[in-house]
DOPADREN-189505 format. One record per residue: residue number from 1; residue in one letter; x, y, z of N, C-alpha, C in turn. Coordinates in pm, whole numbers, plus 50000, padded with zeros to 5 digits. Example, Ala and Ser with C-alpha at 12.3 -4.5 7.8 and 13.67 -1.06 7.14 Angstrom:
2
<r 1 "a" <51319 49431 50780> <51230 49550 50780> <51320 49670 50780>>
<r 2 "s" <51285 49775 50708> <51367 49894 50714> <51290 50003 50787>>
***
This chain:
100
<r 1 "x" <36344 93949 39035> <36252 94009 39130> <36148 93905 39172>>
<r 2 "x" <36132 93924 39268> <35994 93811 39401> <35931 93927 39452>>
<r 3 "x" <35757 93928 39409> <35728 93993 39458> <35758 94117 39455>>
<r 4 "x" <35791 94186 39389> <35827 94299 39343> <35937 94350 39422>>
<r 5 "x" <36019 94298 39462> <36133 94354 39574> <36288 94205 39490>>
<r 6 "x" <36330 94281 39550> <36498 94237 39494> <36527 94119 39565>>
<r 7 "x" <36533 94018 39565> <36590 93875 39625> <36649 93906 39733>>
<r 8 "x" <36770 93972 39769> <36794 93994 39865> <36730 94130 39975>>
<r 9 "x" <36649 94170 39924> <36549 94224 40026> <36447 94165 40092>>
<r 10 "x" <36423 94076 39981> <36305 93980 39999> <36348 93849 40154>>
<r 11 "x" <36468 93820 40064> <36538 93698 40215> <36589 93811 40354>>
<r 12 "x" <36610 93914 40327> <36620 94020 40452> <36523 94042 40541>>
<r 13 "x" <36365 94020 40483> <36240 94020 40561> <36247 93896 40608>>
<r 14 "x" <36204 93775 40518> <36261 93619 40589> <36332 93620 40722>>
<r 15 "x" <36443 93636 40663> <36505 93639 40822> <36499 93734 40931>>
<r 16 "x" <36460 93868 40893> <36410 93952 41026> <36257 93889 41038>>
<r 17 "x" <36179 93846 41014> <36065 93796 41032> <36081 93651 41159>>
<r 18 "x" <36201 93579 41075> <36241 93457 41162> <36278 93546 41276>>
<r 19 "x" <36353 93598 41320> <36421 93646 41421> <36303 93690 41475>>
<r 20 "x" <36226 93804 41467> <36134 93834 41542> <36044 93684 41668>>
<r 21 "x" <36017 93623 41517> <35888 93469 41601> <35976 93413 41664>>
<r 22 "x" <36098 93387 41607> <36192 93332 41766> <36193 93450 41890>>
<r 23 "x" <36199 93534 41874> <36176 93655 41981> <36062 93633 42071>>
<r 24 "x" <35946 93672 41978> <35830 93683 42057> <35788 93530 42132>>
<r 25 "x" <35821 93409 42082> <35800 93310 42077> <35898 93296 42216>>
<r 26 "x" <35964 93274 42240> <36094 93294 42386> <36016 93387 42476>>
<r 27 "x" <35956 93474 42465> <35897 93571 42578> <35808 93501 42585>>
<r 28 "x" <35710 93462 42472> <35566 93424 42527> <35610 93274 42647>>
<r 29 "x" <35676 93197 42578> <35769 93030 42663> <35785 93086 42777>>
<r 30 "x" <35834 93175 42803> <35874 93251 42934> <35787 93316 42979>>
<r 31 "x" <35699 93335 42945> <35554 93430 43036> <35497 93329 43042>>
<r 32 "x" <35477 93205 43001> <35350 93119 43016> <35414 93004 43125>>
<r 33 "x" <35538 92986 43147> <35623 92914 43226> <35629 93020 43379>>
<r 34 "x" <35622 93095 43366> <35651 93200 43473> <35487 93184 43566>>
<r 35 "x" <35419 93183 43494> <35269 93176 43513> <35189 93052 43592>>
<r 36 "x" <35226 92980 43485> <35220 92803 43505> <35299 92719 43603>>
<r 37 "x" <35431 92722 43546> <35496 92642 43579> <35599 92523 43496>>
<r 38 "x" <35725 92543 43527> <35753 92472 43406> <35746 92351 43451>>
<r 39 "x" <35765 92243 43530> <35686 92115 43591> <35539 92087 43534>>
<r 40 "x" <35489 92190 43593> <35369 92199 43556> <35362 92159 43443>>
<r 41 "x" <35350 92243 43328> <35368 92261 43169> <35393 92103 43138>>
<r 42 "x" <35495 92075 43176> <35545 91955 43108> <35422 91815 43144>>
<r 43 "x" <35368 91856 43251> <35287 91726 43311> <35203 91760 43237>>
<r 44 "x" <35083 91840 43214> <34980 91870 43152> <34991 91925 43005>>
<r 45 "x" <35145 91915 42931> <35140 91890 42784> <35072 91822 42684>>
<r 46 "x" <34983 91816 42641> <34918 91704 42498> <34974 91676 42434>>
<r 47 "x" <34958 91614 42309> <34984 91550 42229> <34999 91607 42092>>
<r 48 "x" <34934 91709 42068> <34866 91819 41976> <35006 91850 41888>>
<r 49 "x" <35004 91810 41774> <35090 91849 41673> <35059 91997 41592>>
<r 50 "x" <35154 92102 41541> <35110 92215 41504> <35037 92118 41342>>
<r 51 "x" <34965 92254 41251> <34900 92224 41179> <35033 92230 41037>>
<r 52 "x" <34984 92177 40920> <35118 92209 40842> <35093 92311 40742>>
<r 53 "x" <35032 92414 40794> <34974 92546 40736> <35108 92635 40879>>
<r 54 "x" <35111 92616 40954> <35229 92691 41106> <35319 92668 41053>>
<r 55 "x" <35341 92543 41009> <35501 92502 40939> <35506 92535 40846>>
<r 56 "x" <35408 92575 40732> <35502 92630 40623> <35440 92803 40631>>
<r 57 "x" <35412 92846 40731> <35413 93000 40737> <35574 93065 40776>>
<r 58 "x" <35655 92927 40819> <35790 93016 40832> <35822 93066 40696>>
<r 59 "x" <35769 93007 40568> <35860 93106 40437> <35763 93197 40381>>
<r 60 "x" <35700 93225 40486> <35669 93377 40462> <35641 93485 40564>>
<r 61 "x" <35742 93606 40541> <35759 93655 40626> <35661 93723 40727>>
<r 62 "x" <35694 93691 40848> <35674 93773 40958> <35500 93707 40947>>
<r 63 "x" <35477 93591 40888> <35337 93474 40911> <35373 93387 41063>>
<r 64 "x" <35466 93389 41105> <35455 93265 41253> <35519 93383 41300>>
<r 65 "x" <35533 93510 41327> <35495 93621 41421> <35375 93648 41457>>
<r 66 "x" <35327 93683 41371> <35157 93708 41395> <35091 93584 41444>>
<r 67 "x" <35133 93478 41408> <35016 93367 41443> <35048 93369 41588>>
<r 68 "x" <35201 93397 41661> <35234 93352 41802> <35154 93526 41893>>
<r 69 "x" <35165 93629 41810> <35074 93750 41870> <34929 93697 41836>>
<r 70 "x" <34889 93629 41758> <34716 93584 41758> <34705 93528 41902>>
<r 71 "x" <34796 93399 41932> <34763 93325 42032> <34789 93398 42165>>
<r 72 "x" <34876 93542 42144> <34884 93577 42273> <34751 93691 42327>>
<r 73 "x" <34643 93676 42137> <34545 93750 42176> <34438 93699 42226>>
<r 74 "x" <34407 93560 42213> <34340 93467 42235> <34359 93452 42381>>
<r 75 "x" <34538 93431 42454> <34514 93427 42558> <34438 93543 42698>>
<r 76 "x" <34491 93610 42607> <34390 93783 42693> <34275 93763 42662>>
<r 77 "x" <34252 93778 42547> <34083 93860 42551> <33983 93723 42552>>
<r 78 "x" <34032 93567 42568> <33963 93503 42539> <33967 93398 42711>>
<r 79 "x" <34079 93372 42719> <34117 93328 42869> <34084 93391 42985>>
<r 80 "x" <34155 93493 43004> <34218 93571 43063> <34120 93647 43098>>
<r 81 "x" <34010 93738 43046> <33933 93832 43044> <33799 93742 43084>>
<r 82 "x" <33800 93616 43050> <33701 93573 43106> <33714 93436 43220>>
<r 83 "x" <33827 93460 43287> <33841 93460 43416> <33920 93285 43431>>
<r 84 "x" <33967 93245 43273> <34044 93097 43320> <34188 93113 43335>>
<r 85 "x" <34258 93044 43349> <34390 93049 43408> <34457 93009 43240>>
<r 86 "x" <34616 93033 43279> <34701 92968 43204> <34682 92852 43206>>
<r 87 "x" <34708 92804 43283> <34695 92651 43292> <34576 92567 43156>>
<r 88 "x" <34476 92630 43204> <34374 92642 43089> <34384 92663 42935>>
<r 89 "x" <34477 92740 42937> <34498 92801 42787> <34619 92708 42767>>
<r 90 "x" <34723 92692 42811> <34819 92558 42813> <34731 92431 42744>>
<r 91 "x" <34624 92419 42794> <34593 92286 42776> <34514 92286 42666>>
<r 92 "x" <34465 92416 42620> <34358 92465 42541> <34470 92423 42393>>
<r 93 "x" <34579 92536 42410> <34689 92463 42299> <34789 92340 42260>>
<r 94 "x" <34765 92280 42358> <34826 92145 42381> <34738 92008 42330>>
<r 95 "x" <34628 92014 42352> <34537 91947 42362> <34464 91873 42209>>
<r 96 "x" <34434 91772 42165> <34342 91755 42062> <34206 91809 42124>>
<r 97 "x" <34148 91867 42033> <33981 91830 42051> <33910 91745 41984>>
<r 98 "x" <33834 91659 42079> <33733 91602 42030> <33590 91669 41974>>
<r 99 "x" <33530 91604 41894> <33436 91654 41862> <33349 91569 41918>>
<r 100 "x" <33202 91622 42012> <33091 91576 42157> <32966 91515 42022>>
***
């Protein structure tokens, strides 16, 4: 037992968890390309590597689902609601920041 669940229940969430963030993750690529532009996108891409806390949330389940619904909350209520574009939020996640 892992976690109090049976090994193979446990790798059953794993992989419906994977499946999901590849899911949501393909719609969001596709709503933000639809929006933007995929030309676009590619010209105004950064450099910005994910963190290695994103990479190891794939072995646990249904952790890089939520993080890709965080960022699609960020893009509403934080972009979006206050009046910047995709384009903006593209670059917002693409981007290093410097610190001024």
């Amino acid at each position: 037992m892992i976690a109090g669940m049976n090994e193979q229940d446990l790798i059953a969430y794993l992989i419906f968890g994977l499946i999901l963030n590849f899911l949501f993750s393909i719609l969001f690529g596709i709503y933000l390309s639809k929006n933007i532009g995929m030309q676009e996108m590619i010209e105004s891409k950064g450099d910005k590597e994910q963190s290695l806390l994103v990479s190891l949330s794939l072995l646990i389940p249904y952790a890089k689902m939520m993080i890709t619904l965080y960022r699609v909350a960020i893009l509403q209520l934080y972009f979006l609601n206050k009046g910047h574009t995709h384009k903006e939020f593209w670059v917002y996640m693409t981007h290093e920041r410097t610190k001024s």
